[in-house]
LOVEXRO-391580 format. One line per 10 residues: their letters; for each residue x, y, z of C-alpha. Coordinates in steps of 0.1 Angstrom, whole numbers, plus 5000, padded with zeros to 4 digits. Example, Ala and Ser with C-alpha at 12.3 -4.5 7.8 and 13.67 -1.06 7.14 Angstrom:
BEGIN
as) 5123:4955:5078 ~ 5137:4989:5071 $
END
This chain:
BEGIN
xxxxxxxxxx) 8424:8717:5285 ~ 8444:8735:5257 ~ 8485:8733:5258 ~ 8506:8756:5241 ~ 8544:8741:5247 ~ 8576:8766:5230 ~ 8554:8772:5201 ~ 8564:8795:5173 ~ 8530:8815:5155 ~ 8539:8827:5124 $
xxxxxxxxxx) 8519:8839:5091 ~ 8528:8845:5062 ~ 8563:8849:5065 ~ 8560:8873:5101 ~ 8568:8859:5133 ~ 8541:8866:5154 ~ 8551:8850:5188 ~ 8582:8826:5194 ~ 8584:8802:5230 ~ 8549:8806:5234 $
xxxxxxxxxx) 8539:8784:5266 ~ 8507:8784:5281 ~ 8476:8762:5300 ~ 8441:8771:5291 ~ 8425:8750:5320 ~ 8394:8737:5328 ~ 8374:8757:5350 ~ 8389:8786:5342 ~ 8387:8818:5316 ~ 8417:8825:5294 $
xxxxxxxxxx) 8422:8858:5278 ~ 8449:8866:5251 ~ 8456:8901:5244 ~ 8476:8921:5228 ~ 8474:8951:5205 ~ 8456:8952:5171 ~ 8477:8930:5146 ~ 8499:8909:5172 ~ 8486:8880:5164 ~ 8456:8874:5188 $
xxxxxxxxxx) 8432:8858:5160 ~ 8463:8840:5144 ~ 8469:8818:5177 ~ 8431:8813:5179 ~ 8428:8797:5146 ~ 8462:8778:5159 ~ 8443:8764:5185 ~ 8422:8752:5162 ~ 8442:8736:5138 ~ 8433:8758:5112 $
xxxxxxxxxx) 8469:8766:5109 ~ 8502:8750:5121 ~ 8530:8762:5146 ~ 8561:8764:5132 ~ 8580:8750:5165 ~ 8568:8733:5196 ~ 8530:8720:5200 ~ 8493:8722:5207 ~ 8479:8696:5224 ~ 8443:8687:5236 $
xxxxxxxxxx) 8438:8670:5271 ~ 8470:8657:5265 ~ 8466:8647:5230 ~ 8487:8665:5202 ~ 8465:8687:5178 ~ 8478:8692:5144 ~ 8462:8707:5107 ~ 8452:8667:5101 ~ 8441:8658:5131 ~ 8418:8693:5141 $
xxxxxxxxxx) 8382:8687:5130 ~ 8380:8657:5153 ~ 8394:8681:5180 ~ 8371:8708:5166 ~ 8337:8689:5177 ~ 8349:8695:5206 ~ 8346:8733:5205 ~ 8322:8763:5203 ~ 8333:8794:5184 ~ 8324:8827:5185 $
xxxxxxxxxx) 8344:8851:5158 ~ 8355:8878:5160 ~ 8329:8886:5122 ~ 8299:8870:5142 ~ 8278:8881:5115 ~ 8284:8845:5099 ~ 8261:8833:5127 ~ 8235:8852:5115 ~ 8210:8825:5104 ~ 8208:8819:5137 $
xxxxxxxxxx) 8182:8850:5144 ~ 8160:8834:5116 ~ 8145:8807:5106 ~ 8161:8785:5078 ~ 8151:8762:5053 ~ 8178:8741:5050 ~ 8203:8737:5082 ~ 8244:8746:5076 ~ 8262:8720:5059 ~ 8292:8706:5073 $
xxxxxxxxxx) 8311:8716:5040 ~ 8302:8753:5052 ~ 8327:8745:5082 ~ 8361:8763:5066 ~ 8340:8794:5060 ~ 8321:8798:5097 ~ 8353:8789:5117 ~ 8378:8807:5096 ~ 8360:8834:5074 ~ 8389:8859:5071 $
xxxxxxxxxx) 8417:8834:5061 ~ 8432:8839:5028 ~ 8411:8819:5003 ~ 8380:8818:5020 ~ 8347:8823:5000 ~ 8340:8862:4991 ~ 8304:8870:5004 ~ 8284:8900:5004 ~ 8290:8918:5032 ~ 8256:8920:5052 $
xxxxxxxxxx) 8237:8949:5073 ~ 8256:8956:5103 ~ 8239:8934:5136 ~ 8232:8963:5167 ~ 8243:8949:5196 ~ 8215:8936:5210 ~ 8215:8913:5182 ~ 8251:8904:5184 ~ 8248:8897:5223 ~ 8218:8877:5213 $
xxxxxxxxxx) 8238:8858:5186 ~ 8269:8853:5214 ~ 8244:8841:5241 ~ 8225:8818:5219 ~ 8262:8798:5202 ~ 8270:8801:5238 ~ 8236:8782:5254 ~ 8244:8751:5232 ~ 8276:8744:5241 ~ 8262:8713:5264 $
xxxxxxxxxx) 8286:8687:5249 ~ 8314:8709:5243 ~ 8343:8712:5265 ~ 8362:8740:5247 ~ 8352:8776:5243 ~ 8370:8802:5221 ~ 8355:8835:5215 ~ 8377:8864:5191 ~ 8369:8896:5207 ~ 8331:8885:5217 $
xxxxxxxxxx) 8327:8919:5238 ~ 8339:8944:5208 ~ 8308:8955:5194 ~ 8287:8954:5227 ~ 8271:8978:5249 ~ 8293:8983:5284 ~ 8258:8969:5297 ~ 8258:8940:5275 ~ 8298:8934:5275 ~ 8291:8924:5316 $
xxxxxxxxxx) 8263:8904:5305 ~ 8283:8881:5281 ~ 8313:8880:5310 ~ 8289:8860:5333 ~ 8277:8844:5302 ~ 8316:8830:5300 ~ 8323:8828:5339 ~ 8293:8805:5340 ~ 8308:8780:5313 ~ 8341:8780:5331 $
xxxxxxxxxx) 8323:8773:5366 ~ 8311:8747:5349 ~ 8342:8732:5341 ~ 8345:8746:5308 ~ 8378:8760:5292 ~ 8373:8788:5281 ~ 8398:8808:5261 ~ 8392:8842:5243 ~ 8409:8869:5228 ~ 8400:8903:5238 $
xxxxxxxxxx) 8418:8940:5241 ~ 8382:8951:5265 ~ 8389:8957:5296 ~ 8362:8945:5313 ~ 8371:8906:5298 ~ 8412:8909:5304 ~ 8409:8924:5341 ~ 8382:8892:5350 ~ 8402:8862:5333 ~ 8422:8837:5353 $
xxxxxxxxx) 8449:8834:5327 ~ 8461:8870:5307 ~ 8488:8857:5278 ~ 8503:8891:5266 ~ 8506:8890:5228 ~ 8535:8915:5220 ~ 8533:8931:5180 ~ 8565:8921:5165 ~ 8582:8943:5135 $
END
């Protein structure tokens, strides 16, 4: 389970949301929405420690999660971003498996300061759904799920696909918390937390 308790998300200077308060449970699907730039992929990386709140807390199962203390807390997550195309390898084989040191990168690609790469061939999506459902079929000893718009890029055939693919982790006791302005993904969630663009 995932607390957000009066938080304040900010970056780089803006306010994004202020007395943010929220459960992501177990069991159940969280969706955060909101329009394009209010902050959706900010509170994800949030959630996972990649970046502070500025007020108020995150905790994890009832234990606070802060920058310091968020790669233990990440180990017990599975990530799908929102540029899924850094899963990639995934469809191949490799020769050498990803390093932990490749962690900052995979989890937080668009963050300033991360690593310029060449941008690969765009993924169809029956590759990106194949991508999704593979991250999301080894999730066995994870108890967290976060997804940045996981449905985007998909088919309306292959958006429904990836829902079940979701409503099965949370009926499995899963949290599972994504950020999403399809649809399909708010109108099924348990939990809609309304991201509002702030000037």
């Amino acid at each position: 389970m995932l607390e957000v308790k009066d938080a304040t998300i900010a970056l780089e200077g803006r306010i994004l949301a202020t007395g943010l308060s929220f459960m992501a449970r177990d069991g159940q699907i969280t969706c955060v929405t909101g329009p394009e730039g209010s902050g959706k992929t900010t509170l994800l990386r949030t959630l996972m420690g990649f970046l502070p709140v500025s007020s108020g807390f995150v905790s994890v199962d009832g234990e606070l999660l802060t920058v310091k203390s968020s790669q233990a807390f990440r180990r017990m997550m599975a990530y799908l971003p929102q540029q899924i195309q850094s899963l990639r390898h995934q469809l191949m084989p490799v020769e050498a498996p990803v390093c932990e040191a490749e962690e900052y990168g995979v989890w937080n690609a668009l963050l300033p300061g991360a690593i310029e790469a060449v941008e690969p061939a765009p993924l169809s999506p029956e590759e990106i759904f194949q991508l999704a459902e593979q991250t999301l079929q080894e999730t066995s000893g994870k108890q967290i799920i976060i997804a940045d718009e996981p449905a985007a890029l998909l088919t309306p055939e292959l958006a429904l696909r990836l829902l079940q693919l979701l409503r099965n982790l949370a009926d499995d006791g899963k949290t599972v918390l994504i950020a999403s302005r399809r649809p399909l993904l708010v109108e099924h969630a348990d939990l809609i937390i309304e991201m509002n663009q702030n000037s």
